[in-house]
C-alpha positions as CSV (number, residue, x, y, z in Angstrom):
1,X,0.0,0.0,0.0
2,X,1.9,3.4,-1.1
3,X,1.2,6.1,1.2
4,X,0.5,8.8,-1.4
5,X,-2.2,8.1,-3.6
6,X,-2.9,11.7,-5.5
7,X,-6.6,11.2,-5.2
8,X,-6.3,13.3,-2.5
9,X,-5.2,16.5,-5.0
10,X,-8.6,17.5,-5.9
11,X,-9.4,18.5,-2.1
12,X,-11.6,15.3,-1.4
13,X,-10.9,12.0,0.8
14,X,-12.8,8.6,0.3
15,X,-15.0,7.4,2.8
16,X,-15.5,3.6,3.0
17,X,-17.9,2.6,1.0
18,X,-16.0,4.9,-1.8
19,X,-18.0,8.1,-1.6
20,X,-15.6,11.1,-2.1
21,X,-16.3,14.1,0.2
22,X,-14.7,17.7,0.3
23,X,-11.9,17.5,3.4
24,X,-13.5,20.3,5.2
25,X,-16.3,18.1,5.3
26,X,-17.8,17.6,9.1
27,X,-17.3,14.6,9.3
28,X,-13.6,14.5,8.1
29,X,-13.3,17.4,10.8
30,X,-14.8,14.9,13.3
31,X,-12.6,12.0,12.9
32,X,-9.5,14.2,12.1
33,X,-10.0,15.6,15.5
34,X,-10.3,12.7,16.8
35,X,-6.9,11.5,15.3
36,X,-5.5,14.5,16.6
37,X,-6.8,13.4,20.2
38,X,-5.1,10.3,19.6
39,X,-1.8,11.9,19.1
40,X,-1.9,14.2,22.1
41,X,-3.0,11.0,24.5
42,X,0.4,9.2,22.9
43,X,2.0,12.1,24.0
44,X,1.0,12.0,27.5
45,X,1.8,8.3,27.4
46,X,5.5,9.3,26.5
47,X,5.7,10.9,29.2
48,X,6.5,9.1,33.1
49,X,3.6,8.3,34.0
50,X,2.7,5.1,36.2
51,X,2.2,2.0,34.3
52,X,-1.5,1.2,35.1
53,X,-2.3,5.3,33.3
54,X,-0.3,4.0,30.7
55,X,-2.1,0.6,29.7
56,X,-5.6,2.7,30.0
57,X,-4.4,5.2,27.5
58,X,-3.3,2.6,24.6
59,X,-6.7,0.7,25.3
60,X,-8.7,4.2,24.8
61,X,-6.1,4.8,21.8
62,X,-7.3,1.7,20.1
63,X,-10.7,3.0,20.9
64,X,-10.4,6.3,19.4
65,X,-8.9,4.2,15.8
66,X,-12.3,2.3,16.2
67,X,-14.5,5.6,16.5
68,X,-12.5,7.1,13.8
69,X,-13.3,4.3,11.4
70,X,-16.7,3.6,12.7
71,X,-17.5,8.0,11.6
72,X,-15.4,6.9,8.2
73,X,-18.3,4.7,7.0
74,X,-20.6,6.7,4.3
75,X,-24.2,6.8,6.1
76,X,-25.5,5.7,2.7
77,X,-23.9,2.3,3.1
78,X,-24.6,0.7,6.4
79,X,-24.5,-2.7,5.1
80,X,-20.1,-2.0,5.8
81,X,-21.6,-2.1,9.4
82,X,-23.0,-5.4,9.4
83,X,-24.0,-8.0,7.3
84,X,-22.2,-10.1,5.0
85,X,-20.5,-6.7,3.3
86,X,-19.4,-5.9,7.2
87,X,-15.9,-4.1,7.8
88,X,-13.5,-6.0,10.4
89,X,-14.4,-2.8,12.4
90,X,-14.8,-3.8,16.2
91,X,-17.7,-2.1,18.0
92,X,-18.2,0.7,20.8
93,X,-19.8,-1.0,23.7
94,X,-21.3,0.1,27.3
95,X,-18.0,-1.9,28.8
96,X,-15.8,0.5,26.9
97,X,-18.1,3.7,28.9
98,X,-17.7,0.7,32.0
99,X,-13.8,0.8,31.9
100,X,-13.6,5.2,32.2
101,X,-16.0,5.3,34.3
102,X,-14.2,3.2,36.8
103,X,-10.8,4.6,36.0
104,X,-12.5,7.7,37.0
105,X,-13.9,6.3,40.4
106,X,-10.4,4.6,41.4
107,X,-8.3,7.8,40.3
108,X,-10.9,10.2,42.6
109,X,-10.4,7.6,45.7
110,X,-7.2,9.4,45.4
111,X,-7.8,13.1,45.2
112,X,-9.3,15.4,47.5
113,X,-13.0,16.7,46.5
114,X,-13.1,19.6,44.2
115,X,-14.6,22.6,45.6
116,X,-13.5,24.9,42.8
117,X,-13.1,24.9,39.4
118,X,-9.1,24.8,38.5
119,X,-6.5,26.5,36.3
120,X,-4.7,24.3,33.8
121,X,-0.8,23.8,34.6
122,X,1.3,22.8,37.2
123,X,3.7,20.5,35.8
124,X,4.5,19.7,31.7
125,X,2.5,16.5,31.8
126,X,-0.7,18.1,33.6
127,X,-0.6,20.4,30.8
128,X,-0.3,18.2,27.6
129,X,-3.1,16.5,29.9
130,X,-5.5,19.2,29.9
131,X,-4.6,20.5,26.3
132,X,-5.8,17.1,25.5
133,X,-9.2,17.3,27.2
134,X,-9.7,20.2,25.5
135,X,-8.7,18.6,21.9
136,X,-11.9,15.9,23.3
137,X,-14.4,18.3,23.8
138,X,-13.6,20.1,20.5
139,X,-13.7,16.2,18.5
140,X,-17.5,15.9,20.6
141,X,-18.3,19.3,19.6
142,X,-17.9,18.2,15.9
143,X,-19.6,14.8,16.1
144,X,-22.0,16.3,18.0
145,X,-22.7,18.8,14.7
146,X,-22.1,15.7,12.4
147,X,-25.3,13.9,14.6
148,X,-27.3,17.0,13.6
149,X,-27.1,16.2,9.3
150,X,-25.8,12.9,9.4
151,X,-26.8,10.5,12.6
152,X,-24.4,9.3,14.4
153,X,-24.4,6.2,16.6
154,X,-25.6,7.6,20.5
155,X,-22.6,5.3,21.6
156,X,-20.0,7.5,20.4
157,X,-21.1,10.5,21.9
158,X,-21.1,8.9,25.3
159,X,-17.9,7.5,24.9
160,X,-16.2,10.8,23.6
161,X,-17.7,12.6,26.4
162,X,-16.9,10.3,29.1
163,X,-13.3,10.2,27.9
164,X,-13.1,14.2,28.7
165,X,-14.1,13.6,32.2
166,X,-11.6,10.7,32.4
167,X,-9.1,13.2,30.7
168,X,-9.6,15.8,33.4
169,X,-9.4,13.3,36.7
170,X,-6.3,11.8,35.0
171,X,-4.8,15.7,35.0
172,X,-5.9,16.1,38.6
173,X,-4.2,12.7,39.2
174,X,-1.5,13.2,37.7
175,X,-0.5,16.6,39.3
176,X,-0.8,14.5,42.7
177,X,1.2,12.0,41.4
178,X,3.9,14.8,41.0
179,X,3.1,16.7,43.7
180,X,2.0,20.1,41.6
181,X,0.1,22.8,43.1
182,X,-3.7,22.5,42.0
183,X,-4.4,26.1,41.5
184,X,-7.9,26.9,42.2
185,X,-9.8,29.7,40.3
186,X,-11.8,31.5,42.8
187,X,-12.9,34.6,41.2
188,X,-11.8,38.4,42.0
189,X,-14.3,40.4,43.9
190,X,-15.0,43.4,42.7
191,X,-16.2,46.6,44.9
């Protein structure tokens, strides 16, 4: 398979299923973000983080490959979802919601309770960790839009927004893991 193909020159991408679409179309936006998302949670994998972070992120990295592809399909052809025309394209499943949401509860056993929102920073991981759920919100921002022409499976919008929340505990743990400041934003008052 040669990476370049040219078919690409005209400004459109294929979608499986072999429908051509303009790049800027939503739902290239939508998985693009999401590979983007993948790319920043590698980068928080790279850095030292304790093991068990580690193995959660490359499972939610194959997850986000899986959305990616699932948002690839062409609407018009569902029959790639299932069927006897079915892509080898794993599904997104209530365990997969099962497994951030308990990553979330055993990382908060570990954290003091918020009372405030906080500022992002503290320490370079933190950071790339909050840039990240930020780079999440924007990806379920744009499927969210793409649900509104085009629907999208109810799954994937769960998922994507659960993964933010996981995203944001993870920050909080990992600045206790390093022993950061969490800076809290309490507003000014004014007279």
């Amino acid at each position: 398979m040669k990476i370049y193909t040219k078919t690409g020159d005209d400004g459109t991408t294929g979608l499986f299923g072999g429908t051509r679409v303009p790049k800027h179309h939503i739902r290239i936006e939508s998985y693009g973000t999401l590979d983007e998302l993948n790319s920043w949670i590698g980068l928080i994998r790279d850095q030292p983080i304790d093991k068990s972070s580690e193995k959660v992120l490359i499972k939610i990295q194959e997850k986000l490959f899986t959305i990616g592809a699932l948002l690839a399909i062409d609407p018009k052809k569902e029959k790639l979802k299932s069927g006897k025309d079915r892509l080898n394209i794993p599904n997104i499943d209530n365990e997969d919601i099962n497994l951030l949401e308990k990553e979330i509860d055993l990382m908060e056993k570990q954290l003091t309770p918020m009372t405030h929102f906080i500022l992002p920073g503290g320490d370079t991981t933190v950071s790339y960790c909050h840039i990240t759920r930020t780079i999440c919100r924007r990806a379920e921002r744009l499927v969210s839009q793409l649900n509104e022409f085009e629907p999208v499976d109810p799954i994937l919008l769960s998922y994507i927004n659960r993964l933010s929340d996981f995203l944001f505990v993870l920050a909080r743990k990992l600045t206790n893991d390093v022993q950061a400041e969490e800076i809290k934003w309490i507003p000014e008052k004014r007279d």
